[in-house]
C-alpha positions in Angstrom: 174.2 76.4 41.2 170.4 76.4 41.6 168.7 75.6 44.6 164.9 75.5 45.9 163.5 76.5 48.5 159.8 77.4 49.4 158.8 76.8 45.8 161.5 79.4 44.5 164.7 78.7 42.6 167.3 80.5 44.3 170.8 80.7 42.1 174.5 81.2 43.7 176.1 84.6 43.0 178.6 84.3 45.7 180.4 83.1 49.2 180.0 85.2 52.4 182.0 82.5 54.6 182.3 79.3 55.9 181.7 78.3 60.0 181.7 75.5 61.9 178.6 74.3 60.7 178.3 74.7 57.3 178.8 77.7 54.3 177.1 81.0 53.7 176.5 82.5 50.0 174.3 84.8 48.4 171.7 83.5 46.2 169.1 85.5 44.3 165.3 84.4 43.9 163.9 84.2 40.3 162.7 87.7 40.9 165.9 89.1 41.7 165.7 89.5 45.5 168.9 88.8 47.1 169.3 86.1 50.2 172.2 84.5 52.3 171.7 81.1 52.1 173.8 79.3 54.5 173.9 75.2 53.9 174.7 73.1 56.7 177.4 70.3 56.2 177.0 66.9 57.5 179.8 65.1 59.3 179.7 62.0 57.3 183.1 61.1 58.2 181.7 60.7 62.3 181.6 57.3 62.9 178.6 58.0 65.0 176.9 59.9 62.5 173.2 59.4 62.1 172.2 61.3 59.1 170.1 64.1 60.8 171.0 67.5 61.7 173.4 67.8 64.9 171.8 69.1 68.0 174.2 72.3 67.5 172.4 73.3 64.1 169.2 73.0 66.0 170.6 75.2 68.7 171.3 77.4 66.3 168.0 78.1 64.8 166.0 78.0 68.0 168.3 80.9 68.8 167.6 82.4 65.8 164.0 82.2 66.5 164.3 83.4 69.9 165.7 86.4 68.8 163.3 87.3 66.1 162.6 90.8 65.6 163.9 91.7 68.6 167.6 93.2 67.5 168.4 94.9 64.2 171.1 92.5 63.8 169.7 89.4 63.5 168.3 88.3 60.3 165.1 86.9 59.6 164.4 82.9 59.0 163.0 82.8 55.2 162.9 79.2 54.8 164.5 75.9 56.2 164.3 72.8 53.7 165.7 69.5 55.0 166.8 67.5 52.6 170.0 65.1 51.4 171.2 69.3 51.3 170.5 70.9 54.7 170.0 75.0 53.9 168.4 77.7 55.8 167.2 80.8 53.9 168.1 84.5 55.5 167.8 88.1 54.2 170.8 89.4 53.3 171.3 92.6 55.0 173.6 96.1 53.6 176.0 95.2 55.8 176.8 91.6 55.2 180.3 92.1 52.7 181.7 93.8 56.4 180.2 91.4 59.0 177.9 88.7 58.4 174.6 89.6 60.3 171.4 87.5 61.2 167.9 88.1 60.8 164.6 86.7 61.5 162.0 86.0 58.8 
């Protein structure tokens, strides 16, 4: 699976995990630099369901930007694309195949 995101193909090598609102797998960029990428899943079964992101994934990455840089454990923002896919970029950090981790970019 290939995906793009800011002007770079990114292809699947792998899952981290799955959560509440969506999957996590590592992806490598065209030049070999490894990400998570973590894809957002859409509750199309929710009668009420809109077709935008739900205010929880929102929540989410204003946290995530909050926090940036400010603790070693959370990963840096690369790149959020929304699109009929929802993903979010993040680097992948050492420690990620013990505990996934979140960073700021």
């Amino acid at each position: 699976m290939t995906s793009k995101l800011k002007n770079t193909n990114y292809h699947r090598a792998g899952s981290l995990g799955d959560g509440a609102f969506g999957a996590v797998v590592v992806v490598y960029s065209d030049t070999g630099t490894e990400f998570a990428q973590k894809t957002f899943s859409e509750d199309s079964d929710d009668e009420d369901y809109t077709g935008s992101l739900d205010v929880g994934v929102f929540r989410e990455l204003s946290v995530l930007r909050l926090l940036m840089n400010r603790h070693e454990n959370v990963l840096t923002i690369e790149d959020i694309v929304y699109d009929e896919v929802r993903r979010i970029g993040l680097e992948r950090s050492e420690e990620d195949d013990e505990q996934m981790t979140t960073k700021t970019f």
